[in-house]
N, C-alpha and C positions, 0 to 999 in steps of 0.2 A: 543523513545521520552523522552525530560524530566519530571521531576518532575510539573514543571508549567504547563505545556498541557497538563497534565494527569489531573491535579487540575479544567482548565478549560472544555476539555469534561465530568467528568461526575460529575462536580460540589461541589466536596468535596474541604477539604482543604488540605494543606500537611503535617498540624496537623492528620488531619483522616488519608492519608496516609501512612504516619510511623508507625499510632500506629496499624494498619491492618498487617502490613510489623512485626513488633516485635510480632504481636500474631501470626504469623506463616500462615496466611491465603493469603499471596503475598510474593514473593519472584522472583522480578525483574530482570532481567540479567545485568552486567556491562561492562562499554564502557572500551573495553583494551585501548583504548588510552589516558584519562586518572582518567578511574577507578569509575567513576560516576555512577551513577544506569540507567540503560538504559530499559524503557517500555517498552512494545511492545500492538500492536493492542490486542490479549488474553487477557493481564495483567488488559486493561481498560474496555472489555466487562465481565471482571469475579469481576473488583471492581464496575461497576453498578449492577453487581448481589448484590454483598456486600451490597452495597447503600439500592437496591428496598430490601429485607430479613431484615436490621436494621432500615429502615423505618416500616416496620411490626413489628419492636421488637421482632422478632428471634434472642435470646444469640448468645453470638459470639463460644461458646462451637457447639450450633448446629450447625452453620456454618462451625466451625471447621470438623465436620463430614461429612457434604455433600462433603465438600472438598474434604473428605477423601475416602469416597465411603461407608462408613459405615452406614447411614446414605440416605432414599432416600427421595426427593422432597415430593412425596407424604406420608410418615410416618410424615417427620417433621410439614408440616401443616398442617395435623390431630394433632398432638400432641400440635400446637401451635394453633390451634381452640381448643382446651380443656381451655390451660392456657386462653385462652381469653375471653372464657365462664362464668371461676372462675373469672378472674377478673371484668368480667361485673357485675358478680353478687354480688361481694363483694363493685363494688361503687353500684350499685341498694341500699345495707344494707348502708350505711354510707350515701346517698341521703334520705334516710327513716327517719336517725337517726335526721339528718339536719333539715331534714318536721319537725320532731316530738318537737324538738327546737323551732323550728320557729313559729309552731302553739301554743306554749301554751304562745307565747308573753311574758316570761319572760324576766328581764337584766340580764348582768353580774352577777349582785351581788348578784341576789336572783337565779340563776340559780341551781339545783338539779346536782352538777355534779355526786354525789354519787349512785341518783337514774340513773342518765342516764349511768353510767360505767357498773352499774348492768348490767340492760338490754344488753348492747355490750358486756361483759364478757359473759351472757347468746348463745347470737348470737356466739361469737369464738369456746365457745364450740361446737355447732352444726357446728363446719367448715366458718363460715367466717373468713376472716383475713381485720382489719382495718390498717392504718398505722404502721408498727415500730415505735414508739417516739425517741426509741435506736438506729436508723440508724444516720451513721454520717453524720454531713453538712461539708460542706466547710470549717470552719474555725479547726473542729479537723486536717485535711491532715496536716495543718501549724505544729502539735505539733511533731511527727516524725521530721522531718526532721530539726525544730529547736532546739527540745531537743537535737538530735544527735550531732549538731553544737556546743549545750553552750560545751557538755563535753569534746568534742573535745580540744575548745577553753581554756578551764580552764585549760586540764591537760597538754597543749603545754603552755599556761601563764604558769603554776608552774614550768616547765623543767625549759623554759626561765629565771626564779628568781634564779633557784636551781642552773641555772651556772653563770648567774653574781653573785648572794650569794659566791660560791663557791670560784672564782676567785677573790672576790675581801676582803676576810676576810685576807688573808696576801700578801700582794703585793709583797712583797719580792720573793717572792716562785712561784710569778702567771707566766703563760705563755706567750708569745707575744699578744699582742692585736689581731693581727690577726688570730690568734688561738681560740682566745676567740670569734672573731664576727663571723669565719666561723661556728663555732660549735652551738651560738645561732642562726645563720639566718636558721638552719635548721628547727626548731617549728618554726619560721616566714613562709618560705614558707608555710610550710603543713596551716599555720591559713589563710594565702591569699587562700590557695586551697579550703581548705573550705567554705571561704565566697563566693567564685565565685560561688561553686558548688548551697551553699544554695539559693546563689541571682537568680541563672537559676533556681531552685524547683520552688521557691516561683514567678518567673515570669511565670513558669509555671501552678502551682493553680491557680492566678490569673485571666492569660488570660486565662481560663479553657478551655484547649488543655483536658484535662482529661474527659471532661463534654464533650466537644464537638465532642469528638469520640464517645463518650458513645450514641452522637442520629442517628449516621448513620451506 
C-alpha cells in the first residue's frame, strides 16, 4: 500500500513516517514498477506499535532495541516506569516550588528569586532535576542552517566579483563573453542551490515536521 493509507490506518502523518523510516525503525519494501515505497500489512501493525511506545514517551533509541531483540518488552517498561517515577517526581518538586510562590502572594517585582533558586539548587543536589533553561527552542534550529547558507552565499558572491573583477580589468586581453558568463553562472547555481535547500530546512522548522515526529 501507499504512503497515504499507511498515514490513514494508523493515524500518523508522512512527516512521522519518514522520520521513523530515516531512524532505522521501518524499512518498507519497493514497487519494481516504479520504484515507490511499497507497505505492507507488518509495516503498519509494527508503526502502531511505534505510535502506542511514543505515545508512552519510550526514546526512539529503546525502540530502536526492541527492534532489534536486544532489548525486551518487559525490561523496557520497567525501565520506563523508573524514568516516569523520576519524572513524576521532579514535577511533584517544581508543583511544590509553584505552591510556595503562590502562597506567599508576592508580585513580580518584589518576588525572592535568589531565595527561591537557593532552595531548587538545594532540591538538584538531593537528585531532582527542574527544567534545562539551556535547552534549545525552535528559533536556535534557524541559526545552523542559515549561518551555513550566509557563508555559502558570500564566498560564491566573492568568486562571482573576483571573475567579473578579473575579466574585466583589461578588456583587451579578456576572453569571449561566453567564457565569462559560463564560468560565473557556476557560483549562480550552487547560491539557487542553496537557497532552495535553506528554503525546504526552514519550511521544515516551521511546519515542525521535527516536533511532530518527536510526539509519536
Amino acid at each position: 500500500m501507499k504512503i497515504n493509507q499507511v498515514e490513514q490506518l494508523v493515524g500518523i502523518t508522512k512527516g512521522n513516517i519518514r522520520f521513523y523510516e530515516k531512524e532505522g525503525l521501518l524499512t518498507p519494501g519497493r514497487n519494481h514498477d516504479n520504484g515507490y515505497r511499497d507497505y505492507s500489512d507488518a509495516d503498519v501493525a509494527w508503526l502502531k506499535k511505534i505510535k502506542l511506545l511514543r505515545m508512552l514517551d519510550v526514546p526512539i533509541e529503546e525502540i530502536r532495541l526492541l527492534r532489534a531483540g536486544t532489548l525486551t518488552l518487559e525490561d523496557a517498561m520497567g525501565r520506563h516506569i523508573i524514568q516516569l517515577e523520576r519524572r513524576q517526581a521532579n514535577l511533584a518538586a517544581a508543583q511544590g516550588v509553584c505552591a510556595q510562590i503562590k502562597d506567599s502572594r508576592r508580585q513580580l517585582d518584589s518576588l525572592d528569586a535568589d531565595g527561591v533558586l537557593a532552595g531548587m539548587e538545594r532540591q538538584e543536589q538531593e537528585g531532582t532535576k527542574f527544567m534545562n533553561v539551556g535547552k534549545k527552542d525552535k528559533l536556535t534550529r534557524y541559526v545552523s542552517p542559515v549561518g551555513a547558507a550566509v557563508v555559502v552565499l558570500v564566498m560564491m558572491a566573492a568568486v562571482i566579483a573576483l571573475i567579473v573583477w578579473g575579466f574585466t580589468v583589461d578588456p583587451a586581453d579578456a576572453p569571449p563573453i561566453g567564457v565569462v558568463i559560463a564560468i560565473a553562472a557556476v557560483p549562480v547555481v550552487i547560491i539557487i542551490g542553496v537557497l532552495a535547500a535553506l528554503y525546504q530546512r526552514i519550511k521544515q522548522i516551521k511546519g515542525g515536521e521535527e516536533d511532530a515526529a518527536a510526539q509519536y
